[in-house]
One Martini backbone bead per residue (centre of mass of N, CA, C, O) as a GRO file, in nm:
protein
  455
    1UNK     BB    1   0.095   0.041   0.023
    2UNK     BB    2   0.082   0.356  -0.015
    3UNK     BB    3   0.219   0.679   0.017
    4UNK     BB    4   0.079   1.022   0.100
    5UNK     BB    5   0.273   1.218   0.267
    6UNK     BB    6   0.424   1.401   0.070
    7UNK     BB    7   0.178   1.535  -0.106
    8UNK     BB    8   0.058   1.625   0.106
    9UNK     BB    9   0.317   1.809   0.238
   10UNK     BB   10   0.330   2.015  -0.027
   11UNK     BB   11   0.020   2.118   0.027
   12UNK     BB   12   0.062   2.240   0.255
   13UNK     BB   13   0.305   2.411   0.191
   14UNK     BB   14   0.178   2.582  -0.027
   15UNK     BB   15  -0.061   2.687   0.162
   16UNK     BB   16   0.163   2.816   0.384
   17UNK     BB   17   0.227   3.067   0.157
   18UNK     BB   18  -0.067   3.156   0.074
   19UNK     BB   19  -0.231   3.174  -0.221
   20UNK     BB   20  -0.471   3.042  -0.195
   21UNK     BB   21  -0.627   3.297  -0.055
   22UNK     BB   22  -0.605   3.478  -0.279
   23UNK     BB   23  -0.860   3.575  -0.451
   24UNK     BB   24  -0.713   3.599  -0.755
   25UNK     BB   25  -0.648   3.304  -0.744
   26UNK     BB   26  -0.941   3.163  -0.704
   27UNK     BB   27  -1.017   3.266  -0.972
   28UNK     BB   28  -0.831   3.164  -1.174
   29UNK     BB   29  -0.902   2.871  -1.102
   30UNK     BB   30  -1.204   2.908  -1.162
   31UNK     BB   31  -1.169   2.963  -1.453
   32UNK     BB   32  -0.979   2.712  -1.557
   33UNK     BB   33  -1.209   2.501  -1.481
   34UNK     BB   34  -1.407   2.594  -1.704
   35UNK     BB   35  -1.217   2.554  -1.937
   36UNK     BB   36  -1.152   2.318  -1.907
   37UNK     BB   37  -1.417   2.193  -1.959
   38UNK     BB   38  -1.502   2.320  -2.272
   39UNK     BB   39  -1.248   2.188  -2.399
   40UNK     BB   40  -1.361   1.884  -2.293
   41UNK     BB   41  -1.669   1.798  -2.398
   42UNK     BB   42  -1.582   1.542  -2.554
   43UNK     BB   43  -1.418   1.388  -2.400
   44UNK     BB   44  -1.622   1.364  -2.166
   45UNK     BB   45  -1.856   1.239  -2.363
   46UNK     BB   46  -1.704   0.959  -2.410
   47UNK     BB   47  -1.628   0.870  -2.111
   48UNK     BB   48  -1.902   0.841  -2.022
   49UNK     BB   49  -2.003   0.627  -2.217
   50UNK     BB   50  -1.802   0.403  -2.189
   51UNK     BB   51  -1.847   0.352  -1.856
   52UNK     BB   52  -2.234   0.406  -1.902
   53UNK     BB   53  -2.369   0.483  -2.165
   54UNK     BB   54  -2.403   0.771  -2.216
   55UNK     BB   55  -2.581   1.019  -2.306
   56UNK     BB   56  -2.504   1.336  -2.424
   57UNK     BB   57  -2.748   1.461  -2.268
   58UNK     BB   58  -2.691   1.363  -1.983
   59UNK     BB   59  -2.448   1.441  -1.946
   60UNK     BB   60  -2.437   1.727  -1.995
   61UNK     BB   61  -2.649   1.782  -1.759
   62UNK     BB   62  -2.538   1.625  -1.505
   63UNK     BB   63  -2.190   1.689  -1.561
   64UNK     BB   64  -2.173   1.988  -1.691
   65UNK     BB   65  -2.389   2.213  -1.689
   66UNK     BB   66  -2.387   2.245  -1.367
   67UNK     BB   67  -2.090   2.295  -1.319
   68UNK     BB   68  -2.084   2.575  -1.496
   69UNK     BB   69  -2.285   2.703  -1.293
   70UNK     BB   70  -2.155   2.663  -1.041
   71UNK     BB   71  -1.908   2.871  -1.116
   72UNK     BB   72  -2.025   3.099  -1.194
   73UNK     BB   73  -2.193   3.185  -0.922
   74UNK     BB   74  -1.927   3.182  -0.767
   75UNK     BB   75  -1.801   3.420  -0.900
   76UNK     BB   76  -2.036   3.652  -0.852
   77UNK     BB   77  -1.997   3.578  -0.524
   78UNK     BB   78  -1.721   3.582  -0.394
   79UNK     BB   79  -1.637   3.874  -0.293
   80UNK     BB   80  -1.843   3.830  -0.084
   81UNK     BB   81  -1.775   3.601   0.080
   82UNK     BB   82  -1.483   3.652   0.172
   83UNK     BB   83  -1.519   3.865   0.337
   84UNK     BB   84  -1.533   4.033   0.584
   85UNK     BB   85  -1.778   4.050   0.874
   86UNK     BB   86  -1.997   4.249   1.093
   87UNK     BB   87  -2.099   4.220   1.400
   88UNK     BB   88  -2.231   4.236   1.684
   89UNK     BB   89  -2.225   4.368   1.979
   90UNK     BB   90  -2.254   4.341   2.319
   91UNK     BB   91  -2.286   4.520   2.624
   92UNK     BB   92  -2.062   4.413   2.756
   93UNK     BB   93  -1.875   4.491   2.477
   94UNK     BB   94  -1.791   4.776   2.498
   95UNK     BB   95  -1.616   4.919   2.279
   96UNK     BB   96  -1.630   4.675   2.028
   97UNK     BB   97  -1.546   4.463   1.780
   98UNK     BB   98  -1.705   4.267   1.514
   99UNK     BB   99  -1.583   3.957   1.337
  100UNK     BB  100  -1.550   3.743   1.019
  101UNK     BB  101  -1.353   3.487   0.910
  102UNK     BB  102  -1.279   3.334   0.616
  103UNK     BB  103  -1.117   3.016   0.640
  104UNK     BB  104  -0.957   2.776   0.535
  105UNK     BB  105  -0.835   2.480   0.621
  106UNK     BB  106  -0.667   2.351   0.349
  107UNK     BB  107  -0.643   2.027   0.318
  108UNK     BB  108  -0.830   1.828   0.116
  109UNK     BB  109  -1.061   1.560   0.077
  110UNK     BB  110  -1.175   1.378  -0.204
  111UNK     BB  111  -1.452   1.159  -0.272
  112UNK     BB  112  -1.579   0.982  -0.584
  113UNK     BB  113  -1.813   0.838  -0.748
  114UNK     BB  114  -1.952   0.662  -1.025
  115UNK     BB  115  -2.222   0.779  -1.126
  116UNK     BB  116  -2.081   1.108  -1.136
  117UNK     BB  117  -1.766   1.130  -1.176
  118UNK     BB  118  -1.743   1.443  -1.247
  119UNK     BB  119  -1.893   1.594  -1.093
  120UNK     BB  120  -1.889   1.423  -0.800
  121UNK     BB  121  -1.570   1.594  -0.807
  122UNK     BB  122  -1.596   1.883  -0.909
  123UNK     BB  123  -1.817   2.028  -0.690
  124UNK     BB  124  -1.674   2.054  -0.432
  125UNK     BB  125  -1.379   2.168  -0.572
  126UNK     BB  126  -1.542   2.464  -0.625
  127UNK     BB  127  -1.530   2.504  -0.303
  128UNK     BB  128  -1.254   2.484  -0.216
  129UNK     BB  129  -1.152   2.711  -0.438
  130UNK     BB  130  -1.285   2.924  -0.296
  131UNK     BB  131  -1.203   2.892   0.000
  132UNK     BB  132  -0.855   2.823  -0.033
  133UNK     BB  133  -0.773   2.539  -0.103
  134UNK     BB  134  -0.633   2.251  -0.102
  135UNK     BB  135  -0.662   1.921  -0.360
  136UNK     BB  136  -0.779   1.577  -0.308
  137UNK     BB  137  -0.846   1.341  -0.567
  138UNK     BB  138  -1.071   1.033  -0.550
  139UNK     BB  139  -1.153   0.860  -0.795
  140UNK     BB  140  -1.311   0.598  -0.944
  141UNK     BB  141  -1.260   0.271  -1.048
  142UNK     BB  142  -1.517   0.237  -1.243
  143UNK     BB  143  -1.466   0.471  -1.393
  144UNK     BB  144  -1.158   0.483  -1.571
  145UNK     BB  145  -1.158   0.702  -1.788
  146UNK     BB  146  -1.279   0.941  -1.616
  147UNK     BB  147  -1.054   0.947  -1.427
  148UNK     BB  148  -0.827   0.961  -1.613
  149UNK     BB  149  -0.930   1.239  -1.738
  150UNK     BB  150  -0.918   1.386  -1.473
  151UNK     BB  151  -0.624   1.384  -1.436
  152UNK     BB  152  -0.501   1.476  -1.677
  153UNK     BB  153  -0.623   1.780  -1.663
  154UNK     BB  154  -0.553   1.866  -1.378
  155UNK     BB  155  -0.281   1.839  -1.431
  156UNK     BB  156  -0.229   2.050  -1.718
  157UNK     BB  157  -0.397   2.279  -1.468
  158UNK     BB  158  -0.226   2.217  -1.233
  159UNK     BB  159  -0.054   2.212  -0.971
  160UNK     BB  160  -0.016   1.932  -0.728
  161UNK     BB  161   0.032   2.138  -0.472
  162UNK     BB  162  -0.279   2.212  -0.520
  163UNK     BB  163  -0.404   1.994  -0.758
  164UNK     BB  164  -0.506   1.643  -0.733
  165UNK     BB  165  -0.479   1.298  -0.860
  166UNK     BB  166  -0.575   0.980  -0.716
  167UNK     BB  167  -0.555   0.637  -0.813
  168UNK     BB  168  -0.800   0.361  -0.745
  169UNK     BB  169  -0.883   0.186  -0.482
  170UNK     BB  170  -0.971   0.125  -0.173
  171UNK     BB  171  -0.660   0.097  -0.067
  172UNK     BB  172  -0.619   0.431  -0.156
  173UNK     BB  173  -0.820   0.509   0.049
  174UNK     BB  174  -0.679   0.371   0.311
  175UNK     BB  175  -0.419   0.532   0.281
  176UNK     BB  176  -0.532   0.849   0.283
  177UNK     BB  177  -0.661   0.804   0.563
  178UNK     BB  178  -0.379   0.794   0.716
  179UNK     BB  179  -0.366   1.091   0.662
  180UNK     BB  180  -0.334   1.443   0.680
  181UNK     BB  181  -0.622   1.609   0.693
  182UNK     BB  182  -0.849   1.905   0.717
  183UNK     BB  183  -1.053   1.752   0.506
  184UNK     BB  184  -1.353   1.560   0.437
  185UNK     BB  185  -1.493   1.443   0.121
  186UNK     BB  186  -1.810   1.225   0.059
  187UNK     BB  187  -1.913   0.993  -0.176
  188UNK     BB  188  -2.172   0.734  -0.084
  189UNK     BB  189  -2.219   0.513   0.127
  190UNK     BB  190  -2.295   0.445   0.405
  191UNK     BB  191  -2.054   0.244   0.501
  192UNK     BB  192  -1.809   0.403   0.352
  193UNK     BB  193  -1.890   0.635   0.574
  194UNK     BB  194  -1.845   0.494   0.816
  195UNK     BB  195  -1.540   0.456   0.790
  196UNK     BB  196  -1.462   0.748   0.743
  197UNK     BB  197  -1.544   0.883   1.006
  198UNK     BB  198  -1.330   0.656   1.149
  199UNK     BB  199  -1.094   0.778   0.983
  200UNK     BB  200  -1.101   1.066   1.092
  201UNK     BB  201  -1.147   1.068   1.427
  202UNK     BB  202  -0.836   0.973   1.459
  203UNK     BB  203  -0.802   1.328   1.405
  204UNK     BB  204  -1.005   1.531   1.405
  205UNK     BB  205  -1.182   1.537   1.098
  206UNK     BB  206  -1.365   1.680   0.932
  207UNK     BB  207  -1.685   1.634   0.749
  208UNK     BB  208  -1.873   1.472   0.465
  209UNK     BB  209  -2.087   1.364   0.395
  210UNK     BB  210  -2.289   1.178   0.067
  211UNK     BB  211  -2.536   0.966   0.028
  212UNK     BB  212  -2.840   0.794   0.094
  213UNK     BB  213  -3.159   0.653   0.068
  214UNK     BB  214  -3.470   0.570   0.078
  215UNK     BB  215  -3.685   0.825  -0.134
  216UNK     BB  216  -3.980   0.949  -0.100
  217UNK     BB  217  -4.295   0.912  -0.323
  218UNK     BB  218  -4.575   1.135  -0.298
  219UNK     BB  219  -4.921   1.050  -0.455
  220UNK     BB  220  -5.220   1.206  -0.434
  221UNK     BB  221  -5.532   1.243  -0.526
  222UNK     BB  222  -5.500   1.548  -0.655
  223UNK     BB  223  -5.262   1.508  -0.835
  224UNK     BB  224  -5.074   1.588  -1.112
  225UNK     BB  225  -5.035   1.283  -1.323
  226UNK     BB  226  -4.891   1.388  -1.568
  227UNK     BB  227  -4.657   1.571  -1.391
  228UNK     BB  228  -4.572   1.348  -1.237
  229UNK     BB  229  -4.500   1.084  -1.401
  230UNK     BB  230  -4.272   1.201  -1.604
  231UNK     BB  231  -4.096   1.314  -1.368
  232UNK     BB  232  -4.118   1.033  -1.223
  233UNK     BB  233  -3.896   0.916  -1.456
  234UNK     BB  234  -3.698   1.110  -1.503
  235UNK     BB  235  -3.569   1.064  -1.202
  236UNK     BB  236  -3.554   0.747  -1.165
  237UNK     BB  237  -3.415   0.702  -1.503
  238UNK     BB  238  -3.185   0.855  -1.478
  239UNK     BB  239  -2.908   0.678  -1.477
  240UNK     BB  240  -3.025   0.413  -1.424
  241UNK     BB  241  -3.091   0.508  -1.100
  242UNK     BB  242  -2.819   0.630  -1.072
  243UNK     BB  243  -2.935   0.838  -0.770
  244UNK     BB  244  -2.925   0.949  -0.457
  245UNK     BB  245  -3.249   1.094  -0.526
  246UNK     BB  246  -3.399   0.906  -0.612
  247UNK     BB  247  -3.694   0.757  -0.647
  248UNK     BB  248  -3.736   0.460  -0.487
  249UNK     BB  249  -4.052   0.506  -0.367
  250UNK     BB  250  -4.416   0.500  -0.436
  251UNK     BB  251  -4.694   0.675  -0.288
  252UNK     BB  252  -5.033   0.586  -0.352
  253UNK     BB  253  -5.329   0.691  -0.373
  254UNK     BB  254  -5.602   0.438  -0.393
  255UNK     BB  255  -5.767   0.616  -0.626
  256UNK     BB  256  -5.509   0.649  -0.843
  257UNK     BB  257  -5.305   0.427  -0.913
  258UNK     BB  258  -5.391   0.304  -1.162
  259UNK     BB  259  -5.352   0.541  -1.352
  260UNK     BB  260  -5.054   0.619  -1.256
  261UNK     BB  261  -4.919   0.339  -1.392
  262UNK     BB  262  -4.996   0.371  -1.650
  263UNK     BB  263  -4.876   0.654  -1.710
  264UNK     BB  264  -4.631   0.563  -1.662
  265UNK     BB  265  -4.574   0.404  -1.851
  266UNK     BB  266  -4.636   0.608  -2.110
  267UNK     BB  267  -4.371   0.799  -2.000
  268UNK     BB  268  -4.149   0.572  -2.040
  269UNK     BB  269  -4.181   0.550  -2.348
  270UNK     BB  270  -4.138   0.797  -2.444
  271UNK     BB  271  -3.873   0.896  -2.349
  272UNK     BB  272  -3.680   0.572  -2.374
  273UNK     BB  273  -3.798   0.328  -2.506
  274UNK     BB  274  -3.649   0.075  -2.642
  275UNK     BB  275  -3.368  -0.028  -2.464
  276UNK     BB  276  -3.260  -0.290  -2.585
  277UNK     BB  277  -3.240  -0.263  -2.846
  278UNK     BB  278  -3.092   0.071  -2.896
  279UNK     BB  279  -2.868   0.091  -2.609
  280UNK     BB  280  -3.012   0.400  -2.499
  281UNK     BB  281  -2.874   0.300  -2.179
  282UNK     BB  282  -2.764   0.293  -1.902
  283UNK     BB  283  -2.556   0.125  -1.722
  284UNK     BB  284  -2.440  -0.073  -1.516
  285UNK     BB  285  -2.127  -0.085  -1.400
  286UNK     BB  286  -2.160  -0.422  -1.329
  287UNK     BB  287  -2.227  -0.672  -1.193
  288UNK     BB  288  -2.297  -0.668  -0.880
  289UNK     BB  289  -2.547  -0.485  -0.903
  290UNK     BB  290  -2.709  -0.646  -1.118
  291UNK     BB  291  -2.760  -0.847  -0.991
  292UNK     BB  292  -2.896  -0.762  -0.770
  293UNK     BB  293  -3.119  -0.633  -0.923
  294UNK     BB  294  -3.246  -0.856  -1.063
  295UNK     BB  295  -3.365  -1.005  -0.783
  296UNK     BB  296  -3.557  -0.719  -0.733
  297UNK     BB  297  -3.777  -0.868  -0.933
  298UNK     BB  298  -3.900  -1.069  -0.752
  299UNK     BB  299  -4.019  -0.868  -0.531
  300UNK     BB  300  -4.261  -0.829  -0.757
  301UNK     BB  301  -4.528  -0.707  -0.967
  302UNK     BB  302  -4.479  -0.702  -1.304
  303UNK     BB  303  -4.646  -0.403  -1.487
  304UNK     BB  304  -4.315  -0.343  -1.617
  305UNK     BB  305  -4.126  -0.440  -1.764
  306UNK     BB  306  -3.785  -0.651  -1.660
  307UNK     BB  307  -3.592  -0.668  -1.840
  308UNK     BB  308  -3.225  -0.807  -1.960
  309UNK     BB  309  -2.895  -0.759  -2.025
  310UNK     BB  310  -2.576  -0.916  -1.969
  311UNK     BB  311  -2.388  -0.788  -2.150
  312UNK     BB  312  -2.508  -0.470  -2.122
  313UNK     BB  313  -2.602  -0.416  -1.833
  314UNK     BB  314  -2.951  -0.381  -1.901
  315UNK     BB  315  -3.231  -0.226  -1.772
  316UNK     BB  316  -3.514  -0.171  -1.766
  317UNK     BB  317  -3.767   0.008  -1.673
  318UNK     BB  318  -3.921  -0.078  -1.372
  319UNK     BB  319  -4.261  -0.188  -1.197
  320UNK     BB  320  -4.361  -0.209  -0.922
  321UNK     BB  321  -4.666  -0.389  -0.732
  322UNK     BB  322  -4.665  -0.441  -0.410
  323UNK     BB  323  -4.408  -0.461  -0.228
  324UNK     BB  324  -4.282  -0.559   0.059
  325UNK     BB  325  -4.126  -0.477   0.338
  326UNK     BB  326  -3.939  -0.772   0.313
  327UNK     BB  327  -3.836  -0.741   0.138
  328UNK     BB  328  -3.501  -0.603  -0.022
  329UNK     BB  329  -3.660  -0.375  -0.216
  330UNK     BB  330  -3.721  -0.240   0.049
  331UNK     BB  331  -3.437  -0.220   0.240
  332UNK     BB  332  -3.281  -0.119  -0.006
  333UNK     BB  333  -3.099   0.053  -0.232
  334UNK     BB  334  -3.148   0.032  -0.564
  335UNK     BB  335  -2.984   0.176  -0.745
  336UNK     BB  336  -3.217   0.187  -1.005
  337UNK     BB  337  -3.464   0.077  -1.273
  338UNK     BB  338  -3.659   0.054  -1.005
  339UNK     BB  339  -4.021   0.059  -0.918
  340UNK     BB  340  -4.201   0.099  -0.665
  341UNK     BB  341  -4.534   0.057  -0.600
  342UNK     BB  342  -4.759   0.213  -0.335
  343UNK     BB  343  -5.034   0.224  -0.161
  344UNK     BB  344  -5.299   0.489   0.011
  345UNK     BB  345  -5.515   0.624   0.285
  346UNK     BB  346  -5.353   0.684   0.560
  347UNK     BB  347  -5.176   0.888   0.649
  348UNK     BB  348  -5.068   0.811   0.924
  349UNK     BB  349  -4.957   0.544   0.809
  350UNK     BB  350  -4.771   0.670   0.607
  351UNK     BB  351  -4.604   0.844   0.816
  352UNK     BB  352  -4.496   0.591   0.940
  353UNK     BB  353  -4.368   0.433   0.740
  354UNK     BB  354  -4.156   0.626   0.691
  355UNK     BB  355  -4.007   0.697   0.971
  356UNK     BB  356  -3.919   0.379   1.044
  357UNK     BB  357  -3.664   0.456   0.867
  358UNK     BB  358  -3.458   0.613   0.745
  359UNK     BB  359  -3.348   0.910   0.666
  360UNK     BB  360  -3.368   1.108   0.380
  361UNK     BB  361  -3.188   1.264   0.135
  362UNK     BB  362  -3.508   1.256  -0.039
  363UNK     BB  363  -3.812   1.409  -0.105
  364UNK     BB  364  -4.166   1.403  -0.199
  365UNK     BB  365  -4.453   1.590  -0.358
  366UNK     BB  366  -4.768   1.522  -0.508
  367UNK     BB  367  -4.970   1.842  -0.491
  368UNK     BB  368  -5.256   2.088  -0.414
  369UNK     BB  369  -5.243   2.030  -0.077
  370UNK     BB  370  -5.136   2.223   0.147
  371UNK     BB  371  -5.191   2.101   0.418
  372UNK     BB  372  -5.053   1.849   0.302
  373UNK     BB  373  -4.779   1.966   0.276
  374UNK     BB  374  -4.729   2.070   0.542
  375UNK     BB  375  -4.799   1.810   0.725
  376UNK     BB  376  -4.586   1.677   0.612
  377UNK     BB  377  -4.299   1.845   0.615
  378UNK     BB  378  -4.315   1.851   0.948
  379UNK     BB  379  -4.326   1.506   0.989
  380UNK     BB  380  -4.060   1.477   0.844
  381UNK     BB  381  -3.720   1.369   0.756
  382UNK     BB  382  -3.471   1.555   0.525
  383UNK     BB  383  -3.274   1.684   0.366
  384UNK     BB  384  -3.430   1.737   0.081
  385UNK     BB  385  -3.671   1.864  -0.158
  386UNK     BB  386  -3.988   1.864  -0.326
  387UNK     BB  387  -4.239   1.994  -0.498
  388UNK     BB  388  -4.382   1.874  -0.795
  389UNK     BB  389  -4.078   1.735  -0.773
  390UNK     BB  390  -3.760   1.620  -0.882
  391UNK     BB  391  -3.401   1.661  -0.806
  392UNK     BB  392  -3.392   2.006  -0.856
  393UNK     BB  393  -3.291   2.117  -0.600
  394UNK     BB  394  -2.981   2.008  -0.664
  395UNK     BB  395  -2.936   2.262  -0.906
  396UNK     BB  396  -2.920   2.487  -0.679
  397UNK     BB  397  -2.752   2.734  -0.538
  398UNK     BB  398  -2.949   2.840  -0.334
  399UNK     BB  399  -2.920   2.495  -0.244
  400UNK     BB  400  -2.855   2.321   0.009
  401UNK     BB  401  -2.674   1.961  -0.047
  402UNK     BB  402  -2.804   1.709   0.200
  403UNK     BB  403  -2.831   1.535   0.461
  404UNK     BB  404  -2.935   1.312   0.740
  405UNK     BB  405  -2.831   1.128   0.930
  406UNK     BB  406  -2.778   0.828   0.710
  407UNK     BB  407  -2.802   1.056   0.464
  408UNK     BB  408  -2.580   1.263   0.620
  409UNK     BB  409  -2.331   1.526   0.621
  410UNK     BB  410  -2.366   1.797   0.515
  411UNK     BB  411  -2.384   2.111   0.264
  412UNK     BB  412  -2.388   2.212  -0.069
  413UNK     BB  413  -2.399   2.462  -0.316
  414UNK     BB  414  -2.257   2.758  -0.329
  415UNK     BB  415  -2.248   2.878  -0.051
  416UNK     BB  416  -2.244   2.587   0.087
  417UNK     BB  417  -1.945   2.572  -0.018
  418UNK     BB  418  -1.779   2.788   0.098
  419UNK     BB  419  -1.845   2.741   0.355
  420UNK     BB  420  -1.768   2.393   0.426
  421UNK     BB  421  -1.463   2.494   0.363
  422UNK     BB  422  -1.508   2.706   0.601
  423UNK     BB  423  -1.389   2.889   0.851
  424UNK     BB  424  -1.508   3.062   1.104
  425UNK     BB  425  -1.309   3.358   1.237
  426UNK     BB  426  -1.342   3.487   1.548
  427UNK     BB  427  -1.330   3.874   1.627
  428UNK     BB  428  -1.216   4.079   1.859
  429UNK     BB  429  -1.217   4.454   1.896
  430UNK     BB  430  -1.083   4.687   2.123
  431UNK     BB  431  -1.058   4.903   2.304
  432UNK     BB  432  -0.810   5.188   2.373
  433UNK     BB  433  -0.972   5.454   2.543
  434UNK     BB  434  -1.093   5.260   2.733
  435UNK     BB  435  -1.218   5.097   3.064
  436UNK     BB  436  -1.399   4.820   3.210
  437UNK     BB  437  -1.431   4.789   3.557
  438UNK     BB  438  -1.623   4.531   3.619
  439UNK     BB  439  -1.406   4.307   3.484
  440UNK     BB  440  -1.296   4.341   3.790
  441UNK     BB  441  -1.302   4.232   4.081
  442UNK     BB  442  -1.172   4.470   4.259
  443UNK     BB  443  -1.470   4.620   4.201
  444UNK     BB  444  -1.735   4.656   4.408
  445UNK     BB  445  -1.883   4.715   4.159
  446UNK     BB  446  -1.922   4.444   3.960
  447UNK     BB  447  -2.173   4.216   4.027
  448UNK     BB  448  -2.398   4.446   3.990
  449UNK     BB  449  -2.339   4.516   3.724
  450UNK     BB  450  -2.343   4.276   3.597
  451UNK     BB  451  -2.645   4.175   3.672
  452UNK     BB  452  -2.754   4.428   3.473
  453UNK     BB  453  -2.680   4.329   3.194
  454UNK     BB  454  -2.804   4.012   3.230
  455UNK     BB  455  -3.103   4.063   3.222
   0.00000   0.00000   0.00000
């Protein structure tokens, strides 16, 4: 197992001369990587067909339009964002000034999945660069096309000790995390969140977990099912369901349930027809997920889809309708292109079914009945989600993406990834025109004064 000693010790060593501080390298830094972005727009849309067979359109909305608007956005906000800011003294500190100084944490750790490889290796990194970190970046190993040229082009626009890429397996990953770095961000499982925070821990290094969980898609009696089914079939099934904000299963009230099947079928077929024929669908990354997901086709009565090519590692859209939550496929986070189908009639026991589970990366609601929008949204804990829409709150810069519970810790996105990049350095400046002699316990009214004040 290797040693990355070195290389992060000159990470150190190069933020500890200051430049990554400096406002206006961290701007031409991020221009570099829009730029990046922009010249290599079709290498990056082919390396991403090689290894998940992604269509140029699926590519560029989840992988590149994303990232691009997030480093604008990022750009026109920065030097607000990085200024110290003055907050309020209480009447304790008269005559001090308070400030907030916004500063880096130092050399950061991303560790990044294979679903979106190139996003979701590149979004955290524009939070780190924005708040003048250095950056150490482990992309999977399963998408290796895409790793291989998220390094390539890393190398040829950035010096090494400002932002690196080592590729690897597990292996690289716990050698990594043998190091002392000042931040670790990770996008993955449950389990292998719970390792990272577990070797985090042993150095008393902040984390970010960015993790997933069976995330429910709740369909009432009175929503737009014509707007509901075409939007979670878009949601469920971009990306062969590889996509941890992804409706997992549906709740739908039992008075729509036969209609909402069907039309979720019809909206199926326009969206991606036949995709065994034609090849247009996004592949499962390898056997051992494929596998997986082949057996819970077995766990509910398939009502659309279910075939699926072994060779191409393609599953069709698939719709289960009514599995037990005994199955598996009802106990683990699906991560693929399989919706079961669940009708309800008491909303009381619909939230009970809901809670009953760990808290979900991401929640969905479609309906017109604000007071039902409203006591479900009361009612539920989850990361973020949506109101008659799915996945798109994570396309904001404006709201920040992270999970609670089981399905993550911190949120990033816009103002919230320089947020989590860095430590907020509170100042007080006292005055030296004068002196507060209560604060002075030899002064005989000193504890009289103090209790007038807090009061």
């Amino acid at each position: 197992m290797d040693s990355y000693f070195e290389l992060v010790s000159k990470q150190r060593q190069y933020f500890c001369q200051g430049h990554t501080k400096d406002l206006s390298f961290r701007i031409k830094a991020l221009t570099m990587l829009h730029q990046m972005i922009k010249t290599h727009e079709s290498e990056l849309l082919h390396t991403l067909h090689q290894d998940l067979n992604k269509s140029e359109f699926e590519s560029y909305l989840s992988e590149i339009a994303i990232l691009l608007e997030e480093i604008r956005f990022t750009l026109k906000h920065i030097k607000k964002w990085a200024r110290q800011r003055k907050v309020r003294s209480s009447l304790a500190q008269f005559g001090s000034k308070s400030y907030i100084y916004p500063e880096p944490y130092g050399v950061v750790l991303i560790i990044s999945p294979w679903n979106y490889p190139f996003q979701l290796a590149i979004a955290p990194l524009i939070g780190a660069i924005a708040a003048g970190n250095c950056a150490l970046i482990k992309p999977s190993e399963l998408t290796p096309m895409t790793s291989s040229l998220i390094a390539k082009l890393i190398e040829a626009y950035f010096p090494k000790e400002y932002i690196s890429v080592v590729q690897g397996g597990a292996d690289t990953s716990q050698a990594l995390l043998k190091e002392k770095f000042d931040y670790i961000f990770f996008t993955g499982s449950v389990q292998v969140g719970k390792d990272i925070m577990e070797a985090a821990a042993k150095k008393l290094t902040p984390v970010t977990l960015e993790l997933g969980g069976k995330s429910p898609c709740i369909v009432h009696r009175d929503a737009i099912i014509k707007h509901a089914t075409k939007r979670i079939a878009w949601g469920k099934f971009i990306n062969a369901g590889q996509t941890c904000v992804a409706p997992d299963y549906v709740y739908v009230h039992k008075d729509i349930k036969d209609e909402f099947i069907e039309m979720l079928g019809t909206a199926i077929k326009e969206m991606v027809g036949d995709v065994l024929s034609s090849g247009n669908f996004t592949r499962i990354v390898n056997d051992k997920p494929f596998n997986r997901l082949r057996s819970y086709l077995d766990d509910g009565n398939i009502v659309f889809g279910g075939n699926y090519n072994r060779n191409s590692l393609i599953i069709e859209p698939t719709i289960l309708d009514n599995p037990s939550w005994d199955n598996l496929v009802m106990k683990d986070e699906i991560f693929g292109p399989i919706l079961p189908v669940l009708e309800y009639d008491n909303k009381v026991e619909l939230i009970e079914s809901v809670n009953k589970r760990p808290k979900p990366l991401a929640f969905y609601i479609f309906s017109e009945d604000k007071n039902f929008i409203k006591s479900t949204l009361n009612q539920v804990s989850f990361g973020g989600g949506c109101i008659n829409d799915v996945i798109y709150h994570l396309s904001s810069p404006y709201l920040p993406f992270g999970g609670v519970g089981e399905s993550g810790i911190g949120a990033y996105h816009g103002k919230g990834s320089f947020d989590l990049f860095s430590h907020e350095k509170s100042i007080l400046k006292q005055t030296t025109l004068f002196d507060l002699p209560f604060r002075y316990p030899n002064n005989k009214n000193a504890l009289k004064i103090l209790k007038t004040l807090i009061k």
